[in-house]
LOMAR-168247 format. One record per residue: residue in three letters; x, y, z of N, C-alpha, C in turn; residue number from 1. Coordinates in steps of 0.1 Angstrom, whole numbers. Layout:
ATOM|rest|n_xx|n_yy|n_zz|ca_xx|ca_yy|ca_zz|c_xx|c_yy|c_zz|nr
ATOM|ALA|X|Y|Z|X|Y|Z|X|Y|Z|NUM
...
***
This chain:
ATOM|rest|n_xx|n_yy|n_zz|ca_xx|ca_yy|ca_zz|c_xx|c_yy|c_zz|nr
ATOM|UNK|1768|948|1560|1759|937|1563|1750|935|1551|1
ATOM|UNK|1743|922|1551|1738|918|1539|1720|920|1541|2
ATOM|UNK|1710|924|1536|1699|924|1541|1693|907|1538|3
ATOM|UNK|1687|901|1550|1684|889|1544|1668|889|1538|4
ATOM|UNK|1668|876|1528|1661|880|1512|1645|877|1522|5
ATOM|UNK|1644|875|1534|1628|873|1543|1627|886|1543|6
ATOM|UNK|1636|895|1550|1630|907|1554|1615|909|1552|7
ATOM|UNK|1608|917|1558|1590|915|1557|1588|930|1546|8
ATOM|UNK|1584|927|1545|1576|938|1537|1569|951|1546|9
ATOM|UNK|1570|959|1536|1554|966|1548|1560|972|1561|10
ATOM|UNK|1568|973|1564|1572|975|1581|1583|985|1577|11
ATOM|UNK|1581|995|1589|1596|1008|1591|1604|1004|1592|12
ATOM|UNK|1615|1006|1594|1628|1005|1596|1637|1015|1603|13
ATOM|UNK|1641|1024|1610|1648|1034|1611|1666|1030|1613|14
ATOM|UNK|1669|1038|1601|1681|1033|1596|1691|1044|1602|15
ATOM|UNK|1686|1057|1608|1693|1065|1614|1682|1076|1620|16
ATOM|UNK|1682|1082|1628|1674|1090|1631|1666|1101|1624|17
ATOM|UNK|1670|1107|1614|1659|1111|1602|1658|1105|1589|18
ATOM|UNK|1659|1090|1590|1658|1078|1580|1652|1066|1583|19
ATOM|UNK|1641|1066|1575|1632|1052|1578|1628|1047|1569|20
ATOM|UNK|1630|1034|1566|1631|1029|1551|1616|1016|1554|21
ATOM|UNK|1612|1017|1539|1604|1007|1535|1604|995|1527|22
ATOM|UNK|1604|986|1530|1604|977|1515|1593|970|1509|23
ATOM|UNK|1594|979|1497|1583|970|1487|1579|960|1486|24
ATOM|UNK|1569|952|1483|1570|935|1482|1571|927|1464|25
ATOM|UNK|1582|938|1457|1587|932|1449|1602|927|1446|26
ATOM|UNK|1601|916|1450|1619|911|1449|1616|903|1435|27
ATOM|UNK|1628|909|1428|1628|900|1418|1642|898|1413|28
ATOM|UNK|1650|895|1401|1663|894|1397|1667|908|1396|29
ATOM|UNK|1654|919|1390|1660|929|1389|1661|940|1398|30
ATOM|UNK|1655|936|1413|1652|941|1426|1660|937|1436|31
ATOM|UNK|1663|924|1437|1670|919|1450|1660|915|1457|32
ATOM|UNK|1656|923|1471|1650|918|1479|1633|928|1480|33
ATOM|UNK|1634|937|1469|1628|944|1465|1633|957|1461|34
ATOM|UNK|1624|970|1463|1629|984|1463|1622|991|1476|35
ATOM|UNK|1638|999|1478|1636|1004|1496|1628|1018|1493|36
ATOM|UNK|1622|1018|1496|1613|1034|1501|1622|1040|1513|37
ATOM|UNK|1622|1054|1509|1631|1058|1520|1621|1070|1524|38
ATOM|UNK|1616|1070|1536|1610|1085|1548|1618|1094|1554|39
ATOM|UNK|1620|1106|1548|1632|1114|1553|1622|1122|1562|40
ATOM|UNK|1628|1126|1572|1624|1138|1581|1616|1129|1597|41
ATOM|UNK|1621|1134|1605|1614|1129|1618|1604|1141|1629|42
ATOM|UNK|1600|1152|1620|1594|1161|1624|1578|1165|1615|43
ATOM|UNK|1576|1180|1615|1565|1179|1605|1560|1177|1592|44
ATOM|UNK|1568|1175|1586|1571|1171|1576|1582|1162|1569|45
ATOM|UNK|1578|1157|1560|1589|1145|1557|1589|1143|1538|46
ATOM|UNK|1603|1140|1530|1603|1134|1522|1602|1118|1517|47
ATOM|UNK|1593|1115|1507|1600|1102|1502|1602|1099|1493|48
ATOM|UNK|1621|1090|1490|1625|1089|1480|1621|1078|1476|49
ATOM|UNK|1620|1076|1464|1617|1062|1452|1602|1058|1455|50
ATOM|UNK|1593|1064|1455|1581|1056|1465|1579|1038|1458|51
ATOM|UNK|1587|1040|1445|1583|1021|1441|1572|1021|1433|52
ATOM|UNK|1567|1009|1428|1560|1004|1425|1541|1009|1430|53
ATOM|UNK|1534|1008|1417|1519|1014|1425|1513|1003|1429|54
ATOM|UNK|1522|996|1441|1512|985|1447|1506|993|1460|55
ATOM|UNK|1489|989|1460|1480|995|1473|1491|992|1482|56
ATOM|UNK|1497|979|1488|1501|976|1500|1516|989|1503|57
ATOM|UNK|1523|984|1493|1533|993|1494|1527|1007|1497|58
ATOM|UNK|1524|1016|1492|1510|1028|1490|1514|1031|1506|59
ATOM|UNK|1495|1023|1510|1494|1017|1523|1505|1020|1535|60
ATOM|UNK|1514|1016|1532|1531|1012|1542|1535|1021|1544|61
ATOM|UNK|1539|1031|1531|1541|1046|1535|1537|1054|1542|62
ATOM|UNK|1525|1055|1536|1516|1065|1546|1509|1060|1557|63
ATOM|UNK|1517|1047|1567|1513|1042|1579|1526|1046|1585|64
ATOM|UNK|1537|1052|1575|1553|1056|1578|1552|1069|1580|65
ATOM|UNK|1543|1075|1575|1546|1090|1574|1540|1094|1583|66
ATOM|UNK|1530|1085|1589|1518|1087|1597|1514|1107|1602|67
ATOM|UNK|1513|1111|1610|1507|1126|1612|1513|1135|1602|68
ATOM|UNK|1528|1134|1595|1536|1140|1592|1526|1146|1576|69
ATOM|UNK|1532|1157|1574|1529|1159|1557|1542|1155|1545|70
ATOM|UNK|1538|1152|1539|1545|1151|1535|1550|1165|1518|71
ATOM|UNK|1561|1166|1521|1566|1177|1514|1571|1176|1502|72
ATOM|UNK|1573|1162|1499|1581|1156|1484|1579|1146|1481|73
ATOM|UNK|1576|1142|1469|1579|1132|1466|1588|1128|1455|74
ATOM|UNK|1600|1119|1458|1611|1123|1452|1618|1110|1445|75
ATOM|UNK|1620|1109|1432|1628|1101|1426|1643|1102|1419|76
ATOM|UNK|1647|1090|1422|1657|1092|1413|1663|1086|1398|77
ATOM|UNK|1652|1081|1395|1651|1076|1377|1637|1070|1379|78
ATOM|UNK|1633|1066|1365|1618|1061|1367|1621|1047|1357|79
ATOM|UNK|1626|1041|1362|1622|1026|1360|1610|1024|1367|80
ATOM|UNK|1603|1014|1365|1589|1006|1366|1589|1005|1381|81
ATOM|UNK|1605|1003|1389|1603|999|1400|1610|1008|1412|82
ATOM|UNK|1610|1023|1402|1612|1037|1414|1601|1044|1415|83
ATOM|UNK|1595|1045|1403|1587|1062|1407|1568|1055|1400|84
ATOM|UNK|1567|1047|1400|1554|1044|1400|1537|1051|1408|85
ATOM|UNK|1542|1045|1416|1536|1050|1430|1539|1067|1431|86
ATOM|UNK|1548|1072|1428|1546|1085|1425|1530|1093|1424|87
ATOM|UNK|1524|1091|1412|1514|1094|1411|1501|1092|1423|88
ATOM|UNK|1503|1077|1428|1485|1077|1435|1489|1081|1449|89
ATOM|UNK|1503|1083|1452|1508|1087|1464|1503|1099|1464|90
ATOM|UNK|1508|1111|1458|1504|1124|1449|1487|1124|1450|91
ATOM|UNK|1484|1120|1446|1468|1119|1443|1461|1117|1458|92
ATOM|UNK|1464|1110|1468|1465|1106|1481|1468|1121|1489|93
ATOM|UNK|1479|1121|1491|1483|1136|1501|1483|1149|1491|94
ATOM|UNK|1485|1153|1476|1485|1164|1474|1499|1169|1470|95
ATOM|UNK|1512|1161|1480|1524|1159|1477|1530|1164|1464|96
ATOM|UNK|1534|1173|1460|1544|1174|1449|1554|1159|1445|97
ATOM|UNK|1556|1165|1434|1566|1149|1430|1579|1157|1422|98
ATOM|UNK|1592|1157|1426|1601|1163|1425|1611|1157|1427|99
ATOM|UNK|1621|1157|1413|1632|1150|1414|1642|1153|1398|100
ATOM|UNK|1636|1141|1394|1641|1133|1382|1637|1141|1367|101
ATOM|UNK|1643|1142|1357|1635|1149|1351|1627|1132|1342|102
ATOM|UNK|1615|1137|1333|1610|1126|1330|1614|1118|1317|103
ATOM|UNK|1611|1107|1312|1623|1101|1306|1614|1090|1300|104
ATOM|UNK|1612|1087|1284|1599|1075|1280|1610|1071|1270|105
ATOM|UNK|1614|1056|1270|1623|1052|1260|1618|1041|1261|106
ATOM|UNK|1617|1034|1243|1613|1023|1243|1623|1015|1240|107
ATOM|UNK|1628|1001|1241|1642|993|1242|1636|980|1243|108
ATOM|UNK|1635|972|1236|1627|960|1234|1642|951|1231|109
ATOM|UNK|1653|958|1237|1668|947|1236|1666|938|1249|110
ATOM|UNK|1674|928|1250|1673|921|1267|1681|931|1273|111
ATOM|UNK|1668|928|1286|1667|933|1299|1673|928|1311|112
ATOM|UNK|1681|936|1323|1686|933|1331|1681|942|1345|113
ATOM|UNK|1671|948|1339|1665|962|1349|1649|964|1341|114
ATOM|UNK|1639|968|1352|1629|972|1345|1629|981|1337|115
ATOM|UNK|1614|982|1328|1615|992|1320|1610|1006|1326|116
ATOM|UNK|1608|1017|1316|1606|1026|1322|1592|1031|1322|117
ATOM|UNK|1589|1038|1335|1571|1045|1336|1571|1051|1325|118
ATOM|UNK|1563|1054|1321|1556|1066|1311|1544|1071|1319|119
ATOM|UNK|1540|1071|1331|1531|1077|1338|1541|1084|1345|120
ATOM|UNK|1552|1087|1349|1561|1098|1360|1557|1115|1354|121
ATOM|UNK|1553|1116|1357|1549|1133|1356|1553|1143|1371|122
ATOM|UNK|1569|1149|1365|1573|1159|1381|1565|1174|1382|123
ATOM|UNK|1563|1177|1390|1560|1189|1391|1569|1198|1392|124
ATOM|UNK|1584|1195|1398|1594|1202|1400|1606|1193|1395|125
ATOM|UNK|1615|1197|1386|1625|1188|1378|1640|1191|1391|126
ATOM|UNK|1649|1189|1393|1656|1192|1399|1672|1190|1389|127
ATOM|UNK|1678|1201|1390|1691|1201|1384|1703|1202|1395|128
ATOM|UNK|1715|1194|1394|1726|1193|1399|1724|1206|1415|129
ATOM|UNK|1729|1200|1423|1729|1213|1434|1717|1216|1439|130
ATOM|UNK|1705|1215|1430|1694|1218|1436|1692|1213|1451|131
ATOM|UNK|1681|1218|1460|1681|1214|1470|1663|1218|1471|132
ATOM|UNK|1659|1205|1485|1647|1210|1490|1649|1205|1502|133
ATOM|UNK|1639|1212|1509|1640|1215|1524|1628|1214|1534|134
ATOM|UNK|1636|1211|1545|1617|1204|1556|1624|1210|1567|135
ATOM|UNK|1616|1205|1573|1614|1203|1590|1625|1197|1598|136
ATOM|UNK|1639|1204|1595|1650|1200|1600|1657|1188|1589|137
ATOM|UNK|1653|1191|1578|1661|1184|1569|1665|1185|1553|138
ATOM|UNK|1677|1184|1545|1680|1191|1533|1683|1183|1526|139
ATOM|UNK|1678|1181|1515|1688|1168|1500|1688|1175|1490|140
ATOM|UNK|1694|1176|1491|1706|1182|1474|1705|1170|1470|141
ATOM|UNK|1704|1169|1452|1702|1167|1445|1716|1164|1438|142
ATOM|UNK|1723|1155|1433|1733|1151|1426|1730|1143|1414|143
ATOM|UNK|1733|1150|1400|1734|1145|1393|1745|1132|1390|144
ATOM|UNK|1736|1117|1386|1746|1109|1380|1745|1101|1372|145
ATOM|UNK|1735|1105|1360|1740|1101|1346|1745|1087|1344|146
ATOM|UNK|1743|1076|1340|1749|1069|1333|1742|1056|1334|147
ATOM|UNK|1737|1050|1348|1722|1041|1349|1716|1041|1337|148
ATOM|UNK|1707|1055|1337|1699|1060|1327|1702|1081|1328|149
ATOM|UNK|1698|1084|1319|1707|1092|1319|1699|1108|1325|150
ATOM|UNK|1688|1100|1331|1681|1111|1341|1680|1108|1362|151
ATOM|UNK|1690|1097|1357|1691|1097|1370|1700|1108|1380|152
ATOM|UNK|1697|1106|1396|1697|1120|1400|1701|1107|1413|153
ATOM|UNK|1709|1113|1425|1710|1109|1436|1710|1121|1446|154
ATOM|UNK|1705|1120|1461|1700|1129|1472|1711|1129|1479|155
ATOM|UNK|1713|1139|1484|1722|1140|1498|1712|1148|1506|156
ATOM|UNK|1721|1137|1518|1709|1142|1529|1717|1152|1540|157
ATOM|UNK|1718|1162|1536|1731|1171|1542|1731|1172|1557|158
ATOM|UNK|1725|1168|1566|1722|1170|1581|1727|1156|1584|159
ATOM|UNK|1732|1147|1576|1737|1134|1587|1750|1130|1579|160
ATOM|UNK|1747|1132|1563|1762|1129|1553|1757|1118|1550|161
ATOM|UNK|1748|1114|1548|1740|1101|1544|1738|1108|1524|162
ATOM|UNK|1739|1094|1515|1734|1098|1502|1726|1084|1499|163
ATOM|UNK|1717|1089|1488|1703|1082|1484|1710|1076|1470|164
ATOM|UNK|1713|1063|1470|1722|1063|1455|1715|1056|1445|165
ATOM|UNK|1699|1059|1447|1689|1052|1438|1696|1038|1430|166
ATOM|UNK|1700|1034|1414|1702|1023|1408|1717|1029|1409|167
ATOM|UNK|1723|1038|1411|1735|1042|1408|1745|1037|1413|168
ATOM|UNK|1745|1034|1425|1756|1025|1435|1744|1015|1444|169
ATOM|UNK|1747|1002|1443|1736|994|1448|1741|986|1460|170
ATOM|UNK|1733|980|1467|1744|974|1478|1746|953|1479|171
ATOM|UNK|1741|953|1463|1742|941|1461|1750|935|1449|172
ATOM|UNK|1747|944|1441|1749|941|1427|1756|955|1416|173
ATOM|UNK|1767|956|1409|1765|961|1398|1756|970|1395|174
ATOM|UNK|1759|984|1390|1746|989|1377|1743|980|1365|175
ATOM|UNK|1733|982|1362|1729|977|1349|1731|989|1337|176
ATOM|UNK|1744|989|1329|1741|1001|1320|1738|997|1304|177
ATOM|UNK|1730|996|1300|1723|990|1291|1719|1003|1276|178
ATOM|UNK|1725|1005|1267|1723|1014|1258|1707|1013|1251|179
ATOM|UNK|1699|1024|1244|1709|1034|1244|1707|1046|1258|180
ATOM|UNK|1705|1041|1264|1702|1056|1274|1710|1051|1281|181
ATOM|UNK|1715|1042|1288|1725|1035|1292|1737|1037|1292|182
ATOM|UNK|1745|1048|1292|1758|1054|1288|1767|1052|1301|183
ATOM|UNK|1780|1043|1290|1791|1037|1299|1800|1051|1304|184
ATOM|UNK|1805|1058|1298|1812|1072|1300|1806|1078|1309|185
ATOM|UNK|1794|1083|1308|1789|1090|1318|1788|1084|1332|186
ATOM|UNK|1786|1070|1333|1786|1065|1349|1796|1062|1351|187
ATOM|UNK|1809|1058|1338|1823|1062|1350|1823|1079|1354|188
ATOM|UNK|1819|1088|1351|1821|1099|1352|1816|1101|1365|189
ATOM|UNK|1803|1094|1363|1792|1102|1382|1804|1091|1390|190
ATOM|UNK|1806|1080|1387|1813|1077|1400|1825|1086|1403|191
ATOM|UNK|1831|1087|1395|1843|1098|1396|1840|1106|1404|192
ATOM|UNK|1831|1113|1401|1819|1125|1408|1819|1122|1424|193
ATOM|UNK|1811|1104|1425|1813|1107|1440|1825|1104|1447|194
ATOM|UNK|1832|1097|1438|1847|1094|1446|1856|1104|1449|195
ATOM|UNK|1853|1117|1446|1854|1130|1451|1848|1135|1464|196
ATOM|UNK|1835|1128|1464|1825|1134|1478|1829|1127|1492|197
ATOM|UNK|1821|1133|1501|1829|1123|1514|1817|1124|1522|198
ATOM|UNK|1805|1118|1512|1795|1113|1523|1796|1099|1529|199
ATOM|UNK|1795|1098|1540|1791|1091|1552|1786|1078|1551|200
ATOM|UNK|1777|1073|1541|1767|1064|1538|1767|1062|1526|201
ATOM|UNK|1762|1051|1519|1755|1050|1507|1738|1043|1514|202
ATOM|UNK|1726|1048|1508|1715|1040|1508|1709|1037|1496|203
ATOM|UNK|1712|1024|1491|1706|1026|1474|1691|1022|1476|204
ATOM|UNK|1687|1016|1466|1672|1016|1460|1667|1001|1468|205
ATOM|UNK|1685|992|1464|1684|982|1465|1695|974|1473|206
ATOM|UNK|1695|966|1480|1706|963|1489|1706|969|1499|207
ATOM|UNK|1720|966|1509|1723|967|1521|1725|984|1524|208
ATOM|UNK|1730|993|1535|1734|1001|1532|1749|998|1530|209
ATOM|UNK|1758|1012|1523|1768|1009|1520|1778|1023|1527|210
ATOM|UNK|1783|1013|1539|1792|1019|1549|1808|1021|1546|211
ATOM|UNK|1808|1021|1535|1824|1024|1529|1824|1030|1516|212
ATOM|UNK|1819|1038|1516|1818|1044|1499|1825|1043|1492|213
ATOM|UNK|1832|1050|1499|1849|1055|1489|1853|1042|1484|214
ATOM|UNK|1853|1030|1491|1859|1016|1489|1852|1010|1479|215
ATOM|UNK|1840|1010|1480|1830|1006|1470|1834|1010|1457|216
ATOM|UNK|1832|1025|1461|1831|1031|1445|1845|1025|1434|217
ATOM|UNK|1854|1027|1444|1873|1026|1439|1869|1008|1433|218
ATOM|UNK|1861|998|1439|1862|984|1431|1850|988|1422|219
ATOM|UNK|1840|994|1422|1836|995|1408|1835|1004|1396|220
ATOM|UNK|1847|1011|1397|1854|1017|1388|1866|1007|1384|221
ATOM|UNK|1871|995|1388|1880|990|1385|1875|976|1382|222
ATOM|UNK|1864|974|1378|1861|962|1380|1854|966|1359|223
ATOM|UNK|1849|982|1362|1847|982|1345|1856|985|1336|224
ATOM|UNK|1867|994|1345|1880|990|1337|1885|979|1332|225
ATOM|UNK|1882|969|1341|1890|951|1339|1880|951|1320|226
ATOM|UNK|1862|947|1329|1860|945|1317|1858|956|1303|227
ATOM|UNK|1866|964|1305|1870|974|1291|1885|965|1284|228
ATOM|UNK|1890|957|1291|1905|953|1293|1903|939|1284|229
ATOM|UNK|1889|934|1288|1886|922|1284|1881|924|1271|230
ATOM|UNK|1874|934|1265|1866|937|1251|1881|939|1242|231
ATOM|UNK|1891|949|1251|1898|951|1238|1910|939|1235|232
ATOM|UNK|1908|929|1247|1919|915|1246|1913|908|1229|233
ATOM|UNK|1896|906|1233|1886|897|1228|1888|907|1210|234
ATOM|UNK|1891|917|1208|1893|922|1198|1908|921|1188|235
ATOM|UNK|1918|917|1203|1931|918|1197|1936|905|1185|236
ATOM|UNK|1923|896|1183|1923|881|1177|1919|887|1165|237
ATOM|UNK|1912|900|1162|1905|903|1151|1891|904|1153|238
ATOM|UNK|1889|906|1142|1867|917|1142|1862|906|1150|239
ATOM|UNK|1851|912|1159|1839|900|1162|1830|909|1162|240
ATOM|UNK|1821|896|1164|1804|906|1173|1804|903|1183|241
ATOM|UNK|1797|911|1192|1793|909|1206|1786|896|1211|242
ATOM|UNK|1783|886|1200|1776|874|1205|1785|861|1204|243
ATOM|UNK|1795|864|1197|1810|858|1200|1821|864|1212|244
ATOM|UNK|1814|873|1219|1824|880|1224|1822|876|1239|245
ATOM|UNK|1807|878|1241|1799|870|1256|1807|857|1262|246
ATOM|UNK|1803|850|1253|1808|836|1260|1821|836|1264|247
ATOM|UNK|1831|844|1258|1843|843|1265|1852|851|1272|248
ATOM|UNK|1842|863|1274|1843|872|1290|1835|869|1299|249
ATOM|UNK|1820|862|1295|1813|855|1309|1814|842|1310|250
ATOM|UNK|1823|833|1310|1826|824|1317|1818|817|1322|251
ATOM|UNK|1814|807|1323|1804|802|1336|1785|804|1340|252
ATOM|UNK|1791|814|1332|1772|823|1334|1764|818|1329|253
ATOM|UNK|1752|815|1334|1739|808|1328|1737|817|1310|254
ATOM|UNK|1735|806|1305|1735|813|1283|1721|819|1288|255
ATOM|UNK|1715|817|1295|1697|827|1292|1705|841|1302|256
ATOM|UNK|1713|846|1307|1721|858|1306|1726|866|1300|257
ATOM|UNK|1730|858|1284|1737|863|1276|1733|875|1266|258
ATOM|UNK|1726|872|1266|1713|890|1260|1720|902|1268|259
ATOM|UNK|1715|903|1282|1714|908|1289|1736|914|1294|260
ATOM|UNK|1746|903|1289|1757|906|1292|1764|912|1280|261
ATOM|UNK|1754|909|1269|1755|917|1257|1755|929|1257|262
ATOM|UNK|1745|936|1262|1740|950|1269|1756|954|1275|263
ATOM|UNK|1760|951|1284|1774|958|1293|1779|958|1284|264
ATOM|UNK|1786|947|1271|1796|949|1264|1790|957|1254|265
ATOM|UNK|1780|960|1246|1778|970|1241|1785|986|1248|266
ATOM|UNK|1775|986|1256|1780|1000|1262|1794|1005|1265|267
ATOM|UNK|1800|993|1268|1816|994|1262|1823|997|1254|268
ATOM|UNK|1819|990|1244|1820|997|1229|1817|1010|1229|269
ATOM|UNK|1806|1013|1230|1802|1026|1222|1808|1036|1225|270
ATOM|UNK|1817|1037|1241|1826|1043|1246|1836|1041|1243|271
ATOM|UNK|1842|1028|1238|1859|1028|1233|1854|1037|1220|272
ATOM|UNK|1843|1031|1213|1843|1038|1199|1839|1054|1199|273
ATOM|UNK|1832|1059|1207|1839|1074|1211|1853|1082|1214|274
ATOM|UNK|1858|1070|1218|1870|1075|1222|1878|1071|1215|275
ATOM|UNK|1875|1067|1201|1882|1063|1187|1891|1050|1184|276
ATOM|UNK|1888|1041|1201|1896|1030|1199|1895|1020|1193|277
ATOM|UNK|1877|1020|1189|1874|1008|1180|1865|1013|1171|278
ATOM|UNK|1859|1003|1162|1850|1009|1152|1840|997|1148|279
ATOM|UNK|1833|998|1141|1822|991|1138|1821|985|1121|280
ATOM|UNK|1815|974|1119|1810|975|1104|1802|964|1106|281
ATOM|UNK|1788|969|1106|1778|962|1112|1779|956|1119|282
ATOM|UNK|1778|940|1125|1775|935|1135|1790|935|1142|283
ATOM|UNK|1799|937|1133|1814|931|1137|1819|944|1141|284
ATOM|UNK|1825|943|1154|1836|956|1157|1847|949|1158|285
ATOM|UNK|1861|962|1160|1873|958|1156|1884|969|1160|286
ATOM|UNK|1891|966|1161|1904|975|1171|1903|988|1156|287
ATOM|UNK|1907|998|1164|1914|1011|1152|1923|1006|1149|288
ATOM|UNK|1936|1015|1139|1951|1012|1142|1952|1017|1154|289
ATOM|UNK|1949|1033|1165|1953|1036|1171|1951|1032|1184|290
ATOM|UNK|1945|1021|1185|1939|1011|1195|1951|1004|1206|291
***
């Protein structure tokens, strides 16, 4: 199912019985319909993942969600501008630990397709692959997955088979993998990763939930194959740059996109050219011989 783009703001949701989601009141191109706040735990204590953006209202919404409960985490899964914000006055508010993501300040002034990143996220507890934290009848392990940004981290919520797939699997849109932290290799890798797993659910940051994983994951792993298929066709004419190369793998696409579709084929590159299939000489890349 599709979330429709009214949904209200401000209001619970219970999306399964130790899952109750919030939504921010920031929708934008690079949000959707905003970013979901997720309340794990339906006992004395409770986590929450991504708390969002440091708006009072948002703030406010949570902790009218968490209501008597304490809360025991607060938990991110990358710090773009529009996950782990609110981190801090949430933190400052209950006392909450903030635990997840490790922290991450990169400046990228290329076009954008995703916000930028906090430089206020300060964890108290970093969380590595496998890690796990634990409540009041409930566990999220921690999965590393690399390639969004390359401190991203997604939750498993081990007591229902439910996973938190922060920007990493979305239920609307594509990742945004945008260099240089933006590494094309490593997010085909985490998908790999989950298309091995056999959780139950996807809940991203942003979008619907995602009740077919495995199906999801398998078209977008083959959908960046295609366009790896398309970089090296657009190469097979001889050298270009990436600003010759846009217009005739995006088709159709509004030109004030074209920045921003630059970014994906970059990241492309830099993984064929890892993998020795192309090479560079300044602006112009160009097949190997072994290509």
């Amino acid at each position: 199912m599709e979330l429709p783009v009214d949904l209200p703001t401000g209001l619970a949701e219970t999306v399964e019985p130790l899952v109750r989601r919030v939504l921010a009141g920031n929708p934008s191109p690079f949000t959707y319909t905003g970013t979901q706040t997720y309340v794990v735990g339906a006992g004395a204590d409770v986590a929450v993942i991504d708390p969002g953006p440091a708006d009072d209202n948002h703030i406010a919404a949570i902790m009218a969600t968490v209501g008597d409960a304490r809360i025991a985490a607060i938990m991110c899964t990358h710090t773009h501008r529009d996950h782990s914000p609110a981190a801090a006055p949430l933190k400052a508010h209950t006392g909450a630990p903030v635990i997840g993501c490790a922290p991450l300040m990169l400046a990228d002034d290329g076009p954008r397709s995703d916000e930028a990143f906090d430089t206020s996220y300060t964890p108290d507890r970093v969380l590595t692959d496998g890690e796990r934290v634990t409540g009041d009848g409930w566990t999220l392990e921690a999965v590393a997955t690399p390639g969004h940004t390359s401190n991203h981290l997604c939750f498993a919520l081990l007591e229902s088979g439910a996973l938190f797939t922060g920007d990493h699997v979305m239920g609307w849109s594509t990742s945004v993998i945008s260099p240089p932290d933006g590494d094309m290799a490593a997010y085909m890798a985490s998908l790999a990763l989950l298309q091995d797993r056999t959780d139950r659910v996807y809940y991203p940051a942003h979008g619907a939930p995602v009740d077919n994983p495995a199906q999801l994951v398998r078209g977008m792993m083959g959908h960046r194959k295609q366009r790896e298929r398309q970089v090296l066709r657009q190469l097979d004419d001889g050298p270009q740059a990436i600003a010759a190369m846009v217009p005739q793998m995006y088709k159709g696409i509004d030109t004030r996109l074209y920045g921003t579709a630059g970014r994906s084929v970059l990241a492309h590159l830099i993984d064929l050219e890892t993998r020795g299939a192309v090479a560079r000489d300044g602006e112009m890349w160009r097949l190997t011989h072994g290509a």
